[in-house]
Structure formats: structure tokens, C-alpha cells
PyMOL commands that place a pseudoatom at each C-alpha (Angstrom):
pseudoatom trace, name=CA, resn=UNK, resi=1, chain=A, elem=C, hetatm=0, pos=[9.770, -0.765, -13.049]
pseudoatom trace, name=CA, resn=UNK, resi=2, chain=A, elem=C, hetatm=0, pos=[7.177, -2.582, -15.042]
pseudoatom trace, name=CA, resn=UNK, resi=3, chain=A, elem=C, hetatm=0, pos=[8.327, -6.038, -17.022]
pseudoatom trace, name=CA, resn=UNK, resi=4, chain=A, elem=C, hetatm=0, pos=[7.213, -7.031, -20.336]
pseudoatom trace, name=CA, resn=UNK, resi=5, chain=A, elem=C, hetatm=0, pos=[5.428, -9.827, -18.722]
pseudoatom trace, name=CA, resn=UNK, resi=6, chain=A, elem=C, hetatm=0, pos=[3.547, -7.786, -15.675]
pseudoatom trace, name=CA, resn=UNK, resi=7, chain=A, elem=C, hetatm=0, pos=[-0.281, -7.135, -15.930]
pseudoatom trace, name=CA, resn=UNK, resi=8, chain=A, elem=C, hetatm=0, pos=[-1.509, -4.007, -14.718]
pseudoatom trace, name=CA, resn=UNK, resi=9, chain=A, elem=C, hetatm=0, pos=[-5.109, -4.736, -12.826]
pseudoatom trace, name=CA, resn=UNK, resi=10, chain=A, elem=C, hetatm=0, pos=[-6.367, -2.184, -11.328]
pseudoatom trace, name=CA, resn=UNK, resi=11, chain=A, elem=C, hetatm=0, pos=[-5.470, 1.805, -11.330]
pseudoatom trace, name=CA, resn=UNK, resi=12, chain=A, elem=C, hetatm=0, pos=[-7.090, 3.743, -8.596]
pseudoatom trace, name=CA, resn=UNK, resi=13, chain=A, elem=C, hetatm=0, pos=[-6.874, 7.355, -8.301]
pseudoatom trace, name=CA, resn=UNK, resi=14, chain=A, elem=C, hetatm=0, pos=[-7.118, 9.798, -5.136]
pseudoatom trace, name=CA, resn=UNK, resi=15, chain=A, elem=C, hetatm=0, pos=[-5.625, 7.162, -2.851]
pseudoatom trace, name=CA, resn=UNK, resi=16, chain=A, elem=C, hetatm=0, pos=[-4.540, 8.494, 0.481]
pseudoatom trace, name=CA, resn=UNK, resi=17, chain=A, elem=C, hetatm=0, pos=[-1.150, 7.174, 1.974]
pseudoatom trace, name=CA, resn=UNK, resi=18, chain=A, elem=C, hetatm=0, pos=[-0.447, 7.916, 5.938]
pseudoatom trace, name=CA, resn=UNK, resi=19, chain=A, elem=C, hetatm=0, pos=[2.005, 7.312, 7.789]
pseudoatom trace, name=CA, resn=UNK, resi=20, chain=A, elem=C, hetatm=0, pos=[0.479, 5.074, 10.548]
pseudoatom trace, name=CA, resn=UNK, resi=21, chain=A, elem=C, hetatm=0, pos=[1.753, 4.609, 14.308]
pseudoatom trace, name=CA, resn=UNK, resi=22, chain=A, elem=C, hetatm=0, pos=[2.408, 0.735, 15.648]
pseudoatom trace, name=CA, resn=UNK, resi=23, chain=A, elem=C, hetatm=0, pos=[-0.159, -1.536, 16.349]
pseudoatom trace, name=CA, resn=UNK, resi=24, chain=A, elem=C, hetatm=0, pos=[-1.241, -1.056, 20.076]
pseudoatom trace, name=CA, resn=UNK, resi=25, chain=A, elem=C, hetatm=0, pos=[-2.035, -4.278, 20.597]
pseudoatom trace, name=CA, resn=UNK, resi=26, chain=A, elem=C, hetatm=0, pos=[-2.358, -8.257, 18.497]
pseudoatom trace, name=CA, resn=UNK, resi=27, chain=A, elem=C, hetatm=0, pos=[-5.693, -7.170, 17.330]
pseudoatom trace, name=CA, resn=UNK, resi=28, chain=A, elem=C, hetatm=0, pos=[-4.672, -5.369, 14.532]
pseudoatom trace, name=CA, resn=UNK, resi=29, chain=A, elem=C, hetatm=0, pos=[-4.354, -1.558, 13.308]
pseudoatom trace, name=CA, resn=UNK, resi=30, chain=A, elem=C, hetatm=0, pos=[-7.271, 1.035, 13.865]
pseudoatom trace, name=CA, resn=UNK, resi=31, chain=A, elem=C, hetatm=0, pos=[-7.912, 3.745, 11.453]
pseudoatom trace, name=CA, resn=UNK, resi=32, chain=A, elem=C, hetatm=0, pos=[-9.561, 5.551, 14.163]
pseudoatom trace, name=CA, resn=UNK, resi=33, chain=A, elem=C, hetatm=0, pos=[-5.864, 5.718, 15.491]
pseudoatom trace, name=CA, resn=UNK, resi=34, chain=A, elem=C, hetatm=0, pos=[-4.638, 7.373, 12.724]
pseudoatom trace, name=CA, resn=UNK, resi=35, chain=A, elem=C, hetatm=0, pos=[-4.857, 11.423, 11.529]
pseudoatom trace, name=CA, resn=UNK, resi=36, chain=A, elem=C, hetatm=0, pos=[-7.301, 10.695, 8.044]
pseudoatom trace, name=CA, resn=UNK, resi=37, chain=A, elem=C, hetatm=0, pos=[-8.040, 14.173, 7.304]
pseudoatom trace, name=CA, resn=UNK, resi=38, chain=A, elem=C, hetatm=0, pos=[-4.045, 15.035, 6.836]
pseudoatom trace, name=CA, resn=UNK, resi=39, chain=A, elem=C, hetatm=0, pos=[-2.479, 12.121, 4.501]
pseudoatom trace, name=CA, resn=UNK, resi=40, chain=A, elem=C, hetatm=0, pos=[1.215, 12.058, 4.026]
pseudoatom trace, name=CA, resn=UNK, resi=41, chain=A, elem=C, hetatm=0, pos=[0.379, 11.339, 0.003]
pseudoatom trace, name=CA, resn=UNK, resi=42, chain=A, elem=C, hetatm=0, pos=[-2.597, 11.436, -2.412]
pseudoatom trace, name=CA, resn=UNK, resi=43, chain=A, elem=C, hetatm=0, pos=[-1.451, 9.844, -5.775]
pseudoatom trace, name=CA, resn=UNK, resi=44, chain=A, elem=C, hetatm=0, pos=[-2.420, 6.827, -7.794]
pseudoatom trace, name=CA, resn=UNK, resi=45, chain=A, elem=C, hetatm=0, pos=[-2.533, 2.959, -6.829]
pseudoatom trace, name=CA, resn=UNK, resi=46, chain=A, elem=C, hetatm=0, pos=[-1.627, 0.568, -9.279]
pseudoatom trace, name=CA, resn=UNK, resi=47, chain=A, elem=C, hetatm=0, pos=[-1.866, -3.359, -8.359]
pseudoatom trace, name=CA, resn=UNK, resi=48, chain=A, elem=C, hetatm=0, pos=[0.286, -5.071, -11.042]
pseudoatom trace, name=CA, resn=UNK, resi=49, chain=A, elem=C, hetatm=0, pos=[0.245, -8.885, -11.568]
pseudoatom trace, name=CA, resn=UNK, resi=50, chain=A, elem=C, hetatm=0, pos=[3.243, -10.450, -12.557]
pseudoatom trace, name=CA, resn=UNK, resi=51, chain=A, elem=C, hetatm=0, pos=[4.110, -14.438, -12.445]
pseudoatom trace, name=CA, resn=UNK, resi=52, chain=A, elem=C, hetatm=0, pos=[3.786, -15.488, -7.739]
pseudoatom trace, name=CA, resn=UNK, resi=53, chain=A, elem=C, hetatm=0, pos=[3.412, -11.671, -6.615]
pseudoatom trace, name=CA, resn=UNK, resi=54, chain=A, elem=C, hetatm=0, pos=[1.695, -8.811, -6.548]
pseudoatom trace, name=CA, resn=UNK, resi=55, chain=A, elem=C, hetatm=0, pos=[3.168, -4.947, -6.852]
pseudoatom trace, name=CA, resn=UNK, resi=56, chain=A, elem=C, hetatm=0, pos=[1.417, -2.095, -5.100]
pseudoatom trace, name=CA, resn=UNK, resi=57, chain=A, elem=C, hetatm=0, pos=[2.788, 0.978, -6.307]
pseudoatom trace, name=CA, resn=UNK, resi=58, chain=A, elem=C, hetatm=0, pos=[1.843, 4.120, -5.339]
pseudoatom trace, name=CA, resn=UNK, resi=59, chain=A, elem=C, hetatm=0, pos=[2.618, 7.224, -7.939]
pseudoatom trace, name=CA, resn=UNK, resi=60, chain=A, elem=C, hetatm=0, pos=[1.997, 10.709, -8.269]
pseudoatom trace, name=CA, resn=UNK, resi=61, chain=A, elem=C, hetatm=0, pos=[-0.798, 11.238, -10.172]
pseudoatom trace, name=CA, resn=UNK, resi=62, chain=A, elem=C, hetatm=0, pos=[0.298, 13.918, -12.513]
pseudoatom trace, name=CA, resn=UNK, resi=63, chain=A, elem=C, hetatm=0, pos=[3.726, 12.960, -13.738]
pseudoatom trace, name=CA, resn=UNK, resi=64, chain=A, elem=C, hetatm=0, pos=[3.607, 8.992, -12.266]
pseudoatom trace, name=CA, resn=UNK, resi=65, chain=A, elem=C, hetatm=0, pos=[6.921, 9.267, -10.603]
pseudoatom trace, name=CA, resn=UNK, resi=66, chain=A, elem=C, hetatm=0, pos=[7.070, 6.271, -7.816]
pseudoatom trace, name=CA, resn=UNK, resi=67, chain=A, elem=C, hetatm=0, pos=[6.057, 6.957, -4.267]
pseudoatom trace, name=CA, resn=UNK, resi=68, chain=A, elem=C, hetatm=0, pos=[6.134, 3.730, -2.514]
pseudoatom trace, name=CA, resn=UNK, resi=69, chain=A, elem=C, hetatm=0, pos=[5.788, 0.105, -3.964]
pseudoatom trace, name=CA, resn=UNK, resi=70, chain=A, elem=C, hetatm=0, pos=[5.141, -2.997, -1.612]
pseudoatom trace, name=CA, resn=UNK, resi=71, chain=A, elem=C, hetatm=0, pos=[5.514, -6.488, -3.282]
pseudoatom trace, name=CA, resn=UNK, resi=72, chain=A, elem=C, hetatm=0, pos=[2.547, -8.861, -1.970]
pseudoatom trace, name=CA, resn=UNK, resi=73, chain=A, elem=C, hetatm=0, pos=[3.795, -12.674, -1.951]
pseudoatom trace, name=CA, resn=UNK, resi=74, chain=A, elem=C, hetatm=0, pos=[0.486, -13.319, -0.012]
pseudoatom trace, name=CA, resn=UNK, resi=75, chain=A, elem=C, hetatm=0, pos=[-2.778, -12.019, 1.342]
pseudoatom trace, name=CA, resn=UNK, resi=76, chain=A, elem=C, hetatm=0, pos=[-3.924, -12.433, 3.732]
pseudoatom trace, name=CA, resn=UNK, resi=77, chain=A, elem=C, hetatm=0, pos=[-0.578, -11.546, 5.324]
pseudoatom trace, name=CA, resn=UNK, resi=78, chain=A, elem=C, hetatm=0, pos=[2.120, -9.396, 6.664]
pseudoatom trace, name=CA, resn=UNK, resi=79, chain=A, elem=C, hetatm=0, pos=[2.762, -7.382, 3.981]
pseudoatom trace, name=CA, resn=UNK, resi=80, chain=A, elem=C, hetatm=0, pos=[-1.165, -6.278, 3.372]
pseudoatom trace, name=CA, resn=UNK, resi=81, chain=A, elem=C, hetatm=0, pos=[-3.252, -5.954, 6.774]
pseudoatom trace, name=CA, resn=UNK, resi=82, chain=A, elem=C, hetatm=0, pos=[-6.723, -4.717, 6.830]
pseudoatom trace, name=CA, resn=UNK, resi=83, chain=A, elem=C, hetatm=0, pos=[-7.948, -2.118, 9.819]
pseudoatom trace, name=CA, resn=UNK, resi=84, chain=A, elem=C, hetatm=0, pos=[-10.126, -4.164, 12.338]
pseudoatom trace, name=CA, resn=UNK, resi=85, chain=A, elem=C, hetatm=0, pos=[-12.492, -1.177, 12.593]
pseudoatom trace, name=CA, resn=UNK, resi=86, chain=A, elem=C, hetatm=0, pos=[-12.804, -0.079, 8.825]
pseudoatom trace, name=CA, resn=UNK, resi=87, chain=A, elem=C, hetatm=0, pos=[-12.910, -2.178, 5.353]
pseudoatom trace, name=CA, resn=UNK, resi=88, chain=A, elem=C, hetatm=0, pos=[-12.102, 0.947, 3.876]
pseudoatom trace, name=CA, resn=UNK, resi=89, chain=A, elem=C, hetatm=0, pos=[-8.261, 1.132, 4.771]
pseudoatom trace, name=CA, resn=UNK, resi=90, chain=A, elem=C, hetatm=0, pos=[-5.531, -1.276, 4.700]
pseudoatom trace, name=CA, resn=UNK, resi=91, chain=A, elem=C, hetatm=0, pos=[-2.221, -1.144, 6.476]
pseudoatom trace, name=CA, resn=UNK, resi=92, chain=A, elem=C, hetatm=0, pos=[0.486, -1.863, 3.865]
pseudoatom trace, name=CA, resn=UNK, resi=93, chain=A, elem=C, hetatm=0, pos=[4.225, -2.753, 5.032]
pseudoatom trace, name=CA, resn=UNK, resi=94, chain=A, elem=C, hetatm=0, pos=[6.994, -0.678, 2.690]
pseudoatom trace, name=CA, resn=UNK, resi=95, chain=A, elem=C, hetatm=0, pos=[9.957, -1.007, 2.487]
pseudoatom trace, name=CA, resn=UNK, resi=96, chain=A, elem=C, hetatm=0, pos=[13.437, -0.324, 0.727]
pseudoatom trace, name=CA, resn=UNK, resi=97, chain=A, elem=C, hetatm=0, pos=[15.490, -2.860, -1.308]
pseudoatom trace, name=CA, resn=UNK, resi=98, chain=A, elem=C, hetatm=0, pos=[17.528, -3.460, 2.180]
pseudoatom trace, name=CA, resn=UNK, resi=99, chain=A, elem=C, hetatm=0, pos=[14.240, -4.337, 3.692]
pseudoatom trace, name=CA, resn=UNK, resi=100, chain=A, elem=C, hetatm=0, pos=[14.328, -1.582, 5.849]
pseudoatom trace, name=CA, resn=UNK, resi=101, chain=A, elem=C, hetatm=0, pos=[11.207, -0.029, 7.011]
for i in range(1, 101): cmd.bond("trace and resi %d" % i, "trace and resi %d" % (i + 1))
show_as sticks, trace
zoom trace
């Protein structure tokens, strides 16, 4: 749910969500490691401001119902991790409101 008080900053459309396997190793993920040309969800990204954090949500593009949301307290960090072998994808943690993945 957007607040009164949240900023949207950025919408970006066409984003591809996979599902990614575990890091292999401390290095970080690979991209390479995971299937691009099949994404689990294409929808919108929309990085909201509001007051310490930042909201990531990811919506369906045609009627804006919620896919996934991630709340970013920091970057860099756990929650947002680029790919060592691309700057073109970003692993992202989700999870539910019991902090399950």
C-alpha cells in the first residue's frame, strides 16, 4: 500500500523477475547461472521513497495488482545484491510479512 507521505521515484516497465538458485559460492550471484530467456514475471517496478526505506514493488502491468515488494533499509546490502558478472541484474531478497522467504 502506498502512504500519503511515500514518493514514487521511478516506474520501470518490462522488468523481468526470476526465480534465482543460491549463491554457489561468497562471491556473489551470476546471471549467467540463471534461465533469462524464461522469467517467472514481466510487470512493472516501482521504487517508492518514503521517510529511512525504500519499497520495490513489482506489479502487473495492466491492472497493477502487487507481485512482490522488498523494503530496502540499505544498499549496498542484503536485501538488494548486484550480479558480479552483469550490471544489468540485481538479486533482490522477498519476502512475506513473517519474513519468510
Amino acid at each position: 500500500m502506498i502512504e500519503s507521505t511515500d514518493r514514487t521515484l521511478l516506474i520501470k516497465k518490462d522488468v523481468c523477475i526470476y526465480k534465482i538458485p543460491p549463491m554457489r559460492n561468497s562471491y556473489g550471484h551470476k546471471a549467467a547461472d540463471w534461465n533469462v530467456n524464461q522469467p517467472s514475471f514481466t510487470g512493472l517496478l516501482r521504487i517508492i521513497g518514503c521517510e529511512k526505506v525504500v519499497k520495490l514493488r513489482m506489479e502487473d502491468q495492466n491492472d497493477g495488482k502487487l507481485f512482490a515488494e522488498a523494503i530496502v533499509s540499505q544498499y549496498p546490502g542484503p536485501c538488494v545484491l548486484p550480479t558480479t558478472d552483469s550490471s544489468r541484474y540485481f538479486a533482490i531478497k522477498i519476502s512475506n510479512e513473517n519474513g519468510r522467504l
